[in-house]
C-alpha positions in Angstrom: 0.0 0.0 0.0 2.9 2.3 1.0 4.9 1.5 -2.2 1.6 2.5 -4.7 1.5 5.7 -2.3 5.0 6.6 -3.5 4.7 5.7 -7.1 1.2 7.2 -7.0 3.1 10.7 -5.5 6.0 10.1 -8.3 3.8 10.0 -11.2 1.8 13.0 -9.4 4.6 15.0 -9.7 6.2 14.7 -12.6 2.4 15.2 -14.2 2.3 18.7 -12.3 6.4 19.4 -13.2 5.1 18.0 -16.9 2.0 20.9 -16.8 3.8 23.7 -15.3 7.2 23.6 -17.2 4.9 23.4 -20.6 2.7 26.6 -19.6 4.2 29.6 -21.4 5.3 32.4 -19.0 4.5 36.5 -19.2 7.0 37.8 -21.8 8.9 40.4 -19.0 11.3 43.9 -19.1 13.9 41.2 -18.7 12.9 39.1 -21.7 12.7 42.7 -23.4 16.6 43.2 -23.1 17.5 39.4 -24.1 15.7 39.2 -27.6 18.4 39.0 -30.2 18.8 39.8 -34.1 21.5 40.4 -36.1 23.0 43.2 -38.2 25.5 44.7 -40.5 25.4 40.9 -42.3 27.5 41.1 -45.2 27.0 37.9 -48.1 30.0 37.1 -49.9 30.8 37.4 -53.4 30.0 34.0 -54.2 27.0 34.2 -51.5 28.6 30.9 -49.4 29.3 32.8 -46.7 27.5 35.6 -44.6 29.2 38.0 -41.5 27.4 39.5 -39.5 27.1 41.0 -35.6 24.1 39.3 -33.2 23.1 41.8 -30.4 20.1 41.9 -28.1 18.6 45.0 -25.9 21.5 45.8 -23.7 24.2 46.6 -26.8 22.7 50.3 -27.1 23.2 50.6 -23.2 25.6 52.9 -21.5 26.5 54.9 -24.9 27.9 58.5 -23.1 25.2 60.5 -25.3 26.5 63.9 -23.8 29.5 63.0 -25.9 27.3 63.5 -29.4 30.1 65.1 -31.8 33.3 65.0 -29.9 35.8 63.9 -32.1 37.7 61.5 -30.2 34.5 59.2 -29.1 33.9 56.4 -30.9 31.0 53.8 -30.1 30.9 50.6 -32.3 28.2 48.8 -31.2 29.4 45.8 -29.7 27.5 42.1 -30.3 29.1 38.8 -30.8 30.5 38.2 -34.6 29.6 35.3 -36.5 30.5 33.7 -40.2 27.3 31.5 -41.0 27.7 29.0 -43.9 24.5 30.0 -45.7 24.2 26.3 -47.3 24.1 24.3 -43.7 23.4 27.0 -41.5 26.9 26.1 -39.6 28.4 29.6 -37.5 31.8 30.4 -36.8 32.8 32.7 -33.7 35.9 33.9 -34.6 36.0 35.7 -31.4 35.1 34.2 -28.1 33.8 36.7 -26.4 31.7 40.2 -27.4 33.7 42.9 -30.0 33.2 45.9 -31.6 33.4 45.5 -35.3 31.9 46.9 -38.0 32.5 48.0 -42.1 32.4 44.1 -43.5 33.9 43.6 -46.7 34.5 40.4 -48.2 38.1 39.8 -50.7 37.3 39.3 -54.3 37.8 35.6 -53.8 35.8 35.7 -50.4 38.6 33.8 -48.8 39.0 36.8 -46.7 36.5 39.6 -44.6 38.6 42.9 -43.8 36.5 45.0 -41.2 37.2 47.9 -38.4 37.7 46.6 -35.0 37.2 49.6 -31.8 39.9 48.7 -29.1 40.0 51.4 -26.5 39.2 54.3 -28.3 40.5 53.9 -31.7 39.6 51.8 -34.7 42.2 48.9 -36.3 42.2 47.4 -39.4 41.4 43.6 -39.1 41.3 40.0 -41.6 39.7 36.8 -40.9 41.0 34.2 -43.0 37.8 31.7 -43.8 40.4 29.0 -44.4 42.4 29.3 -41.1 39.5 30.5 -38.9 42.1 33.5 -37.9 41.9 37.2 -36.8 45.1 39.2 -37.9 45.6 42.5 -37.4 47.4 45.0 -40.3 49.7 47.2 -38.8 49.7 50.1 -41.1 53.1 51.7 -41.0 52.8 55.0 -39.0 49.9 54.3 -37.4 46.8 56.9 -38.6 44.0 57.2 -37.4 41.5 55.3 -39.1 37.6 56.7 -40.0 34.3 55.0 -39.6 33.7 54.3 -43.2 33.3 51.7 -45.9 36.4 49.7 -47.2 37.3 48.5 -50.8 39.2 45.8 -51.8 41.1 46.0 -54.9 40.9 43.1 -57.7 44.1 41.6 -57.0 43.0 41.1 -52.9 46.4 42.6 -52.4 45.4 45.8 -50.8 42.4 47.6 -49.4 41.2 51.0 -49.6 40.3 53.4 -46.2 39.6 56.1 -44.6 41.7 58.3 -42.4 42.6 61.4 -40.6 45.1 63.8 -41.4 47.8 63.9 -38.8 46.6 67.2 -37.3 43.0 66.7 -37.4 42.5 65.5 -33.9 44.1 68.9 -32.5 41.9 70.9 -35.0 38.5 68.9 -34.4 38.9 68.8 -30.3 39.7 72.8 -30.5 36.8 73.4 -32.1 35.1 70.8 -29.8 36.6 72.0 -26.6 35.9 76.0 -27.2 31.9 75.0 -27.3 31.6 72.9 -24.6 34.3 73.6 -22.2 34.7 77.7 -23.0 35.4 79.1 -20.2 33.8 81.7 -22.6 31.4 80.2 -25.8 31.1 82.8 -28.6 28.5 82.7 -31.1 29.1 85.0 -33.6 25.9 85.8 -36.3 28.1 87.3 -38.8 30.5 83.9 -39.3 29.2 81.4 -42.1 28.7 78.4 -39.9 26.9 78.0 -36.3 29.4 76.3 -33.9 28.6 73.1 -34.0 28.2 73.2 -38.2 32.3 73.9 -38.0 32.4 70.8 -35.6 30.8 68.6 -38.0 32.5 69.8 -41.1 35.4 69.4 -39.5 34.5 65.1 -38.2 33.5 65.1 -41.6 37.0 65.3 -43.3 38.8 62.1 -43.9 41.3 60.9 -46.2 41.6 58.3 -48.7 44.3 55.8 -48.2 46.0 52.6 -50.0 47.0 50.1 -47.5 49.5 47.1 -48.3 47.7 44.2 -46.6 51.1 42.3 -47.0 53.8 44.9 -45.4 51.1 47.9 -43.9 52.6 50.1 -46.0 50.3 53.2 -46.9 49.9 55.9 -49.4 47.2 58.4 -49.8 45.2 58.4 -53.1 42.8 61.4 -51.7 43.9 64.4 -49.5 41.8 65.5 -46.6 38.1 66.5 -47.7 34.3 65.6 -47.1 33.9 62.1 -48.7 30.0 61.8 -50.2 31.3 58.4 -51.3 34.3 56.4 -52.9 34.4 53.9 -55.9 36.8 51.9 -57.4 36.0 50.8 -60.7 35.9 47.0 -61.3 39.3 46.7 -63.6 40.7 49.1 -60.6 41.2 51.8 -63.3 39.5 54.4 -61.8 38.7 55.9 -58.4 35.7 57.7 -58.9 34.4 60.3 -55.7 31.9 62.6 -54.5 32.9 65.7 -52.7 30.8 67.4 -50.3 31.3 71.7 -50.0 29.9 73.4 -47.0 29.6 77.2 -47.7 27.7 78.2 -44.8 24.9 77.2 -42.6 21.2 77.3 -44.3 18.0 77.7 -43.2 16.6 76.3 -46.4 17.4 72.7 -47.7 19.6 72.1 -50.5 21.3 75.1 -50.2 24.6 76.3 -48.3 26.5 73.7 -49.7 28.1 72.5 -53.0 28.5 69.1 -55.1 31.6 67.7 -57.3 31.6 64.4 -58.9 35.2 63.7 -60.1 37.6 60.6 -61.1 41.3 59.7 -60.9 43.0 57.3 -63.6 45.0 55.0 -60.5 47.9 54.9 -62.9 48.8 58.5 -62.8 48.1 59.1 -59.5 48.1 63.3 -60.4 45.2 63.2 -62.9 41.7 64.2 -61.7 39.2 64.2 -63.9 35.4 66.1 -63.0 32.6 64.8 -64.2 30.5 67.4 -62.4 32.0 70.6 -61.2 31.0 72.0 -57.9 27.5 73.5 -58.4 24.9 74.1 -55.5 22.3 71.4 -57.4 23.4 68.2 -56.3 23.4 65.8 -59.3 22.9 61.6 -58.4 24.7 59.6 -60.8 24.0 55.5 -61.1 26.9 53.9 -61.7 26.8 50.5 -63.5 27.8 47.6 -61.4 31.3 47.9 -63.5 31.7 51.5 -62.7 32.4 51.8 -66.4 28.9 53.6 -67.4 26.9 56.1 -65.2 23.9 57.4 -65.9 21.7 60.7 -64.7 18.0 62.4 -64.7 18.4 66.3 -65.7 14.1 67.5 -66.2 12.7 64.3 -66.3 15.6 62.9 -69.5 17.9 60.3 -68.9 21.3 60.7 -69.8 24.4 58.3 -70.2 28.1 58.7 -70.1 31.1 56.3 -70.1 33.6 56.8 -67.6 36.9 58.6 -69.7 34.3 59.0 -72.4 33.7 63.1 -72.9 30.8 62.1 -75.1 27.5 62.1 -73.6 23.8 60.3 -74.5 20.1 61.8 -74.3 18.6 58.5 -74.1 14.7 59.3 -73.9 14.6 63.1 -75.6 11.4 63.2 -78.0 11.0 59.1 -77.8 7.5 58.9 -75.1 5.0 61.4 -74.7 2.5 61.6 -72.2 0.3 64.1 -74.4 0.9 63.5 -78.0 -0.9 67.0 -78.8 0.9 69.2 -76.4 3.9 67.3 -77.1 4.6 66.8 -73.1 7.3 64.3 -72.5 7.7 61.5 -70.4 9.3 62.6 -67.5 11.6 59.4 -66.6 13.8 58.1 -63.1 16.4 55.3 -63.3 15.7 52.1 -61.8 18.6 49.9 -62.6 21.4 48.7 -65.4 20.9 45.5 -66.9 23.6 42.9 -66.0 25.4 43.3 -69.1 25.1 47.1 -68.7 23.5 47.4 -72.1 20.1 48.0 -71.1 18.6 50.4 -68.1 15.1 50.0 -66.4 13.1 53.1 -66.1 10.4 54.6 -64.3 7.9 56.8 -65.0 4.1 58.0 -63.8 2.7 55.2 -66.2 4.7 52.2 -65.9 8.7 50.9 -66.0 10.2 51.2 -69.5 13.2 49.4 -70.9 15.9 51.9 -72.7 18.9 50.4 -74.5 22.3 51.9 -73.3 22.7 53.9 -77.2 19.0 55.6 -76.8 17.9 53.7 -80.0 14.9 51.6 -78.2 12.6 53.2 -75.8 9.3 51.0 -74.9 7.3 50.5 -72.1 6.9 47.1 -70.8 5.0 47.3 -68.1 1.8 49.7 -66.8 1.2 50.4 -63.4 -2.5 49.9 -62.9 -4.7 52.6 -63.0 -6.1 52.6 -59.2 -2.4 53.8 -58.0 -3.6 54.2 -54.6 -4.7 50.6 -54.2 -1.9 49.0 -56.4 0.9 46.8 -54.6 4.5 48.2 -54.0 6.7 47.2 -56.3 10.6 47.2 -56.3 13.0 45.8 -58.2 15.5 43.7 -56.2 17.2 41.8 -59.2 17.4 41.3 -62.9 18.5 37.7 -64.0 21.7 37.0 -65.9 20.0 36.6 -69.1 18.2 39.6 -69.1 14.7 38.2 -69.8 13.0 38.3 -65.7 12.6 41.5 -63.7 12.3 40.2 -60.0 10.2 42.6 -57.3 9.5 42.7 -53.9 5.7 43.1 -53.5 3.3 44.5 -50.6 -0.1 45.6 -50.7 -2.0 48.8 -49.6 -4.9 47.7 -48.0 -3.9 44.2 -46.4 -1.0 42.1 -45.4 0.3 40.2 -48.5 3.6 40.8 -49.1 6.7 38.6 -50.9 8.1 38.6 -54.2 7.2 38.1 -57.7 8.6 37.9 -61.6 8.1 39.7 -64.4 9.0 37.9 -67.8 10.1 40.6 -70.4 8.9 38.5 -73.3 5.8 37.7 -72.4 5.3 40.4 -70.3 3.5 38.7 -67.7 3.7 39.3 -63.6 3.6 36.0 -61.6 3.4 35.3 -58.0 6.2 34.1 -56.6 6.1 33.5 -53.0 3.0 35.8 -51.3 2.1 35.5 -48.1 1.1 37.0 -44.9 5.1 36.6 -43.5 7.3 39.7 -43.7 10.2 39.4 -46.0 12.7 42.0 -44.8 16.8 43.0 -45.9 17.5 40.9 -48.7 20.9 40.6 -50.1 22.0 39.1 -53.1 25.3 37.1 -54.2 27.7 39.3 -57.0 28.5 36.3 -58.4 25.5 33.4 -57.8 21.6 33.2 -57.2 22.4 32.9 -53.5 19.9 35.6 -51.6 19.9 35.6 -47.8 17.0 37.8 -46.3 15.3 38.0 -43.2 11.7 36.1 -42.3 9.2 36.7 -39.9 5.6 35.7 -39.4 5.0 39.0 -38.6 4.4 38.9 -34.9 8.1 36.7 -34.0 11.7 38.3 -34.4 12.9 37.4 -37.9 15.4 34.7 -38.6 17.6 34.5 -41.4 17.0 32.0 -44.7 19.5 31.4 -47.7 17.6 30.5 -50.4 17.4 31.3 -54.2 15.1 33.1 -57.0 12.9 30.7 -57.2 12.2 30.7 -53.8 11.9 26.7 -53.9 13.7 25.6 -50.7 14.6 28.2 -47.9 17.7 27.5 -45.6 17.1 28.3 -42.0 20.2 30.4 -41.2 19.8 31.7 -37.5 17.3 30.6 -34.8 18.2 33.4 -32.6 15.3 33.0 -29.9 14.3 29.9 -29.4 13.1 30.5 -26.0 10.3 32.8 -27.3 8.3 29.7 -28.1 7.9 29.5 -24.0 6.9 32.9 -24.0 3.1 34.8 -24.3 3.4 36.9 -27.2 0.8 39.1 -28.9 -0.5 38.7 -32.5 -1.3 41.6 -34.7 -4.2 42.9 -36.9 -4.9 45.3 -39.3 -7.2 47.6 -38.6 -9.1 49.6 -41.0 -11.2 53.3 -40.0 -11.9 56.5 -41.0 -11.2 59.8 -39.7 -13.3 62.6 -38.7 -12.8 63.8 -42.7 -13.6 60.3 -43.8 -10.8 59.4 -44.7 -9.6 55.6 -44.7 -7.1 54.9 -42.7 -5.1 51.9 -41.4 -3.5 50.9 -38.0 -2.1 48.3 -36.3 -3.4 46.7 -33.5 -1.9 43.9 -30.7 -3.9 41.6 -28.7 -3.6 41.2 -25.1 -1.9 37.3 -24.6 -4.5 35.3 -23.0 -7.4 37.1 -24.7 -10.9 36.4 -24.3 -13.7 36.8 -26.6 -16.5 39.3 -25.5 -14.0 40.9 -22.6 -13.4 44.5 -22.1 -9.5 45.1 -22.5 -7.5 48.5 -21.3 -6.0 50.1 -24.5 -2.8 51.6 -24.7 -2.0 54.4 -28.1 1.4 54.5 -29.1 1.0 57.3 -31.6 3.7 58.8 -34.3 2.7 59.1 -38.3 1.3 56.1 -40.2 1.8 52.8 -39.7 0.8 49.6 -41.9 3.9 47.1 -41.7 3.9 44.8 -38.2 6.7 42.6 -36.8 8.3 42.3 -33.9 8.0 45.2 -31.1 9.1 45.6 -27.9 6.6 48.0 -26.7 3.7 46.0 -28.1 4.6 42.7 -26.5 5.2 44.3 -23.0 1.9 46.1 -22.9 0.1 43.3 -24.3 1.6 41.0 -21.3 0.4 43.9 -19.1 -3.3 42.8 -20.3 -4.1 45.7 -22.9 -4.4 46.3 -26.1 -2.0 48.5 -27.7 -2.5 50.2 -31.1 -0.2 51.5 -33.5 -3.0 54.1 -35.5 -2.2 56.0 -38.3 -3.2 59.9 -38.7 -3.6 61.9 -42.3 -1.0 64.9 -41.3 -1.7 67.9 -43.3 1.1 70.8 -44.2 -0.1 73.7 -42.0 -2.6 72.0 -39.5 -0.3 69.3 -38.0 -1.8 69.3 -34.5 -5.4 68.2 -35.9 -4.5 65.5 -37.3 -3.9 62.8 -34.0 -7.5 64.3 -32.6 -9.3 63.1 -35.6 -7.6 60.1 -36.6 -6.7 58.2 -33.4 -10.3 58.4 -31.2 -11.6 57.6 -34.7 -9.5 54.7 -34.5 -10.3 53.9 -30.6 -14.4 54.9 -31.6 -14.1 51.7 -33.5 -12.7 49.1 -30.9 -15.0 50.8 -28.3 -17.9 49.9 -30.6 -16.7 46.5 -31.4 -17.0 45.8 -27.0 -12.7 44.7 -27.3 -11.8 47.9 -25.2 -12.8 49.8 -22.0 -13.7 53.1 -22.8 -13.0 54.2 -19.3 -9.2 53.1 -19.6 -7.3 54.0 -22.6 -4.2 55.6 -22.4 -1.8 57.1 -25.2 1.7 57.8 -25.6 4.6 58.2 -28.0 8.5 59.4 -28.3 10.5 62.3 -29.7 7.7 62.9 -32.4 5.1 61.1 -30.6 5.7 62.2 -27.3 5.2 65.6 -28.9 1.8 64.6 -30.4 0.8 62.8 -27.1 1.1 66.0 -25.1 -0.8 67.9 -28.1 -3.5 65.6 -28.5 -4.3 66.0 -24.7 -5.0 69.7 -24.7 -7.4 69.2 -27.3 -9.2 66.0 -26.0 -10.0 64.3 -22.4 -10.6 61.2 -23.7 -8.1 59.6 -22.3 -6.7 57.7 -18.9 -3.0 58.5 -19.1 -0.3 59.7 -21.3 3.3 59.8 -21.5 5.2 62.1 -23.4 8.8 60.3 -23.8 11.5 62.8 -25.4 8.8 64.9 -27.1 8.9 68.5 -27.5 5.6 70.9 -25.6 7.1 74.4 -27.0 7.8 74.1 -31.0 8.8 78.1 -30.7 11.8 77.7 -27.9 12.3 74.1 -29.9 13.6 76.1 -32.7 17.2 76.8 -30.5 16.9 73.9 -28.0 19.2 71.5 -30.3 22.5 73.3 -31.5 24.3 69.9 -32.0 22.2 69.4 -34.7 22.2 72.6 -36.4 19.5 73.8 -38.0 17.4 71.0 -38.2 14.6 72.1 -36.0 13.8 75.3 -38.5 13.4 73.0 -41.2 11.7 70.3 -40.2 9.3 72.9 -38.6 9.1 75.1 -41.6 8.6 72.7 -44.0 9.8 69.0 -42.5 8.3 66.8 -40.1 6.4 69.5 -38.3 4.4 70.5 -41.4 3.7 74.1 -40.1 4.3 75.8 -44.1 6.4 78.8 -43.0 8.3 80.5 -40.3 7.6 81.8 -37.4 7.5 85.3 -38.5 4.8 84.5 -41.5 3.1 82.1 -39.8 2.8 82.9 -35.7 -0.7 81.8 -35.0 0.3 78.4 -36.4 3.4 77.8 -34.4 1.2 79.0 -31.3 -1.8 76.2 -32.4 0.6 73.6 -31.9 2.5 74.4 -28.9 1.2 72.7 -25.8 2.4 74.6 -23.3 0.2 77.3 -24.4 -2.6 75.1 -23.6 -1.4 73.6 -20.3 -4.6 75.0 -18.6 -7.0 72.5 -20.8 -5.4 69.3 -20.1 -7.6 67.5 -17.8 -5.5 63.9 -17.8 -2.8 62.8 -16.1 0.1 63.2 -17.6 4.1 61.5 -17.4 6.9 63.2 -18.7 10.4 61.2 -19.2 13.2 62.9 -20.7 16.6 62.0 -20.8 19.4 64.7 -19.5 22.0 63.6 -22.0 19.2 63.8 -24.8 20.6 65.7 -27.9 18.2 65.7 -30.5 14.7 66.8 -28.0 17.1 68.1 -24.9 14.7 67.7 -21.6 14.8 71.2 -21.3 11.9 71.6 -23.7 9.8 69.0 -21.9 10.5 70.2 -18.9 8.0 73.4 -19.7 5.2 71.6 -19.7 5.9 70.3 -16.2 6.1 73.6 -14.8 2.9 74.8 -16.6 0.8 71.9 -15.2 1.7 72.1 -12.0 1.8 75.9 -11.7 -2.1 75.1 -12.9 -2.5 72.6 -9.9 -2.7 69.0 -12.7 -1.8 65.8 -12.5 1.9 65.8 -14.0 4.7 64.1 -12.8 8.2 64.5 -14.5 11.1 62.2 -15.0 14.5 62.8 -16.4 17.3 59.9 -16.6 20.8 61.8 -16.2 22.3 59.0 -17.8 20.3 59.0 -21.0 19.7 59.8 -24.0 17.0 59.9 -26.6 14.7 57.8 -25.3 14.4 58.5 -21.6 15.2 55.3 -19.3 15.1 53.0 -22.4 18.3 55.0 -23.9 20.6 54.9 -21.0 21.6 51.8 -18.8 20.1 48.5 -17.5 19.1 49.8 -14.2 17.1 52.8 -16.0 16.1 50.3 -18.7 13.9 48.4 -15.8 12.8 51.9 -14.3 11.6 53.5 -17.3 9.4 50.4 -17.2 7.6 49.8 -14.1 7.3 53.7 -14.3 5.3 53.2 -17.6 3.2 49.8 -16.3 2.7 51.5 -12.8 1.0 54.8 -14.6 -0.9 53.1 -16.5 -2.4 50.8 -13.5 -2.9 53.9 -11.2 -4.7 55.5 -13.5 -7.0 53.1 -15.6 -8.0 51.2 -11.8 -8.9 54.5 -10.6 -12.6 54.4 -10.5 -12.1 51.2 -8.9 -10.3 52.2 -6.1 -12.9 54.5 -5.3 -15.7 52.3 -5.2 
């Protein structure tokens, strides 16, 4: 009897261990920081191999933001490196332990990946050797200081190509750096051409080109000391080809205070430069065949062509396709791509893509877009087979998640479904020299893994399986919503289930509120309010140039109208919030509206008039995006004051009826706290409920761009508003 006892208390238990080890736990701030993914992947030529750096939440902690344009800070992300074998899925750690490495480039042969390694505060010139699984170092003779930048190998593998400093720019930058932050005295002078921190950032802009020796580190510089827009080297190694960037002075209106020069250097007389476009104010965007032999341009809507050390240059579409026939208005045309044989370009236009020959004696289009362009799929073209005959796209639609790729065959002139399908196909990179693609995949709701696989999409290599412990966690899933505004106007939003839902039960809602959204996938935010028991919605808004604030006030209680309706959300406990742009709308939206619970307001400007000055490391930027950027107001704030006053918060301080959290971070350079902090004086000189929180350690952000402890703060701070205030009426009962 006693023995059955036992065995009965044996197989008791490891039924209950059984049941409670297989239950899926809440998905936690913790589990937040520990999700991985992986970046800066770099496919080799031959697409065999891929590098890349796998990170999770805590690589972006501790980054010393008050040190936002000094010179002599550098801040590679740091993640553990890894060399995946895209056909079995096999990694290689060359190192055993977390670096900071960036700039991948794989040799011509892909035996070899060069890439810039931070040790200490300076960055070193590194080569794993795929054969001998080996890190070297290449000790350049005399030691510069290298640059942040992309490298190129030359044809031969024998030497690479880099960026660095000129001897005396580290005593010129930190001078400049030093009299604006350190002073004792800071000077800011109206009649000089740049603001202060414009000098500093022309002067981190300036690099030089070098030539390194992999073999002996010797060095010789191809460039002298400019601003870079972006260096080439021709596929024969003939030709350098670079941009050059010319700051005149600091401007208030975009595209203007600076100059553009396109120009080329024949490597074999190192003395010869060559412009192709000399420095004018217009910038001019040239696409360079894959060769770098051929380049092509749009000047007015025409498409013209030009070989490299060829004077001699080509109107390919001039008085070939007209959009009116009687008014004789021409097509006006962008460039999509070369051909591989670089004999052929893809073009764009209003009506459809359109196939040019490289000598401008075929023009024809070969596809039309359809007619409805508001409800037609996005197309772009990721790759154009070797033979020249099938255009590939990715594809999304408008109005519902279907998204992949598909294949248009240039003879018959047909568009067929590849692979389309609710997942989220994201990053794709392509082999030089095979079929090899390696993107990312997601379901849509999951962090995306990588898959090798090819055009036809037939078989897909799992690559990475970077968290598998997720599958034990409660994770939301996502919907698209569809609503209209007060103008009745469809819009779109995104909306996350609470885990554990039940049908017919009244959910809290959480907003987080920026533009427009349509594309889901992983989020952090979603997932940790959804484990909270809430909704959370990502709704869109129709922003129009000149009445910005209205916009959030009609679209998103339009959008919350509609799950109130549909008996998924508690009307009595919805809550809103958003950051830098969003936190600026949250604290908008709630003088105009007390619809809701609670709102946060994280790194978000109240006051777009002191706004304008509040951000001199970033120059002008704040004019612009108000006078005609992000902030949509149409003018300045000389012709348009009443406008800049509409949709400044702190004016309106004494209409906001909800309770309202503030968290800024002190080292924040892009929305400094300062600017928040109004609207925390204003409140509470009007007797609200406001509570402000600024992180001295971070960033832009708040607690979530500083360190781990704030990390967890900023957190419970968020969850523990949100409680207080949507239990409320029940704590009064």
């Amino acid at each position: 009897m006693q023995k059955r006892s036992i065995l009965f208390f044996l197989f008791a238990s490891l039924f209950i261990t059984q049941l409670v080890w297989g239950q899926k736990t809440n998905f936690t701030v913790e589990d937040a920081i520990k999700v991985k993914s992986i970046g800066s992947t770099t496919l080799s030529h031959e697409g065999k191999l891929l590098a890349g750096v796998i990170t999770d939440g805590s690589a972006r902690f501790d980054v010393d933001h008050f040190r936002f344009q000094d010179p002599s800070y550098i801040n590679v992300i740091p993640g553990q490196f890894v060399i995946i074998d895209t056909e079995s899925g096999a990694m290689t750690f060359p190192y055993d332990k977390q670096s900071r490495v960036t700039s991948f480039e794989w040799s011509p042969n892909s035996t070899e990946l060069a890439f810039l390694e931070q040790k200490g505060d300076k960055l070193h010139l590194m080569i794993y050797d795929v054969n001998r699984k080996r890190v070297r170092e290449i000790k350049i003779v005399g030691n510069p200081l290298l640059a942040n930048s992309n490298l190129t190998w030359t044809a031969d593998g024998q030497a690479i190509l880099l960026h660095a400093r000129a001897e005396d720019w580290m005593g010129r930058a930190m001078e400049l750096y030093n009299a604006a932050t350190k002073g004792p005295v800071v000077v800011y002078d109206g009649s000089k051409p740049f603001l202060n921190w414009d000098e500093i950032r022309n002067t981190n802009a300036l690099t030089r080109v070098m030539r390194v020796d992999l073999s002996k580190g010797a060095s010789q510089e191809i460039l002298p000391e400019a601003n870079y827009g972006g260096v080439y080297l021709s596929e024969d190694n003939q030709y350098l080809i670079f941009n050059e960037t010319f700051p005149l002075k600091t401007s208030y209106v975009r595209n203007e205070g600076t100059e553009y020069q396109v120009s080329y250097k024949v490597l074999s007389n190192p003395d010869s430069t060559h412009i192709l476009y000399k420095r004018n104010k217009q910038r001019r965007n040239y696409n360079w065949s894959d060769s770098k032999d051929k380049f092509a341009w749009v000047d007015s809507g025409y498409v013209f062509i030009q070989s490299l050390g060829d004077t001699v240059i080509h109107n390919l579409t001039k008085g070939k396709a007209y959009s009116d026939e009687e008014k004789k208005k021409e097509v006006k045309f962008s460039i999509t791509s070369w051909s591989p044989s670089e004999n052929q370009l893809l073009l764009s236009s209003d009506k459809g893509y359109w196939l040019v020959d490289a000598k401008g004696e075929s023009l024809e289009m070969v596809y039309e877009f359809p007619k409805d362009k508001d409800k037609a799929p996005n197309l772009s073209l990721v790759h154009w087979s070797s033979d020249e005959q099938t255009l590939f796209f990715s594809y999304s639609e408008k109005e519902r998640w279907r998204r992949g790729f598909v294949r248009f065959d240039l003879n018959t002139r047909e568009m067929k479904d590849i692979i389309v399908d609710e997942r989220l196909y994201t990053g794709i990179q392509k082999a030089k020299n095979s079929d090899r693609i390696v993107l990312n995949l997601s379901d849509g709701d999951m962090p995306s893994d990588l898959v090798a696989t090819d055009w036809s999409f037939a078989t897909k290599q799992p690559l990475t399986n970077l968290n598998p412990w997720l599958s034990e966690k409660k994770m939301t899933r996502s919907e698209l919503i569809t609503y209209r505004n007060v103008d009745g106007k469809e819009l779109q939003g995104i909306l996350y289930y609470p885990v554990d839902y039940e049908e017919g039960k009244k959910y809290p809602l959480v907003c987080e509120v920026y533009e427009s959204f349509f594309a889901n996938g992983y989020n952090r935010n979603m997932n940790l309010f959804a484990n909270q028991g809430y909704f959370a919605l990502r709704p869109s808004v129709d922003l129009e140039m000149g009445y910005p604030g209205e916009a959030w006030v009609k679209g998103i209680t339009a959008a919350i109208n509609k799950l109130v309706d549909e008996g998924k959300v508690d009307n009595d406990k919805v809550g809103v919030q958003g950051g830098s742009y969003g936190g600026y709308a949250t604290s908008l939206l709630i003088t105009q509206t007390d619809r809701f619970a609670a709102a946060i307001n994280i790194s978000g400007k109240v006051n777009i008039i002191s706004f304008l000055g509040d951000s001199p490391k970033i120059g002008t930027r704040n004019y612009t995006a108000a006078e005609y950027g992000q902030d949509r107001i149409g003018g300045t704030l000389w012709n348009e004051p009443l406008k800049y006053l509409a949709t400044t918060a702190v004016l309106y301080a004494d209409r906001i009826e909800t309770p309202h959290l503030i968290l800024t971070g002190e080292g924040d350079w892009n929305v400094p706290g300062t600017n928040s902090r109004e609207l925390f004086y204003a409140m509470r000189r009007l007797g609200k409920d406001v509570t402000w929180v600024n992180y001295l350690n971070g960033g832009h952000g708040a607690g979530a761009a500083s360190n781990e402890s704030d990390f967890y703060d900023h957190w419970n701070r968020v969850f523990e508003f949100y409680e207080k205030h949507f239990n409320k009426k029940e704590d009064g009962d």
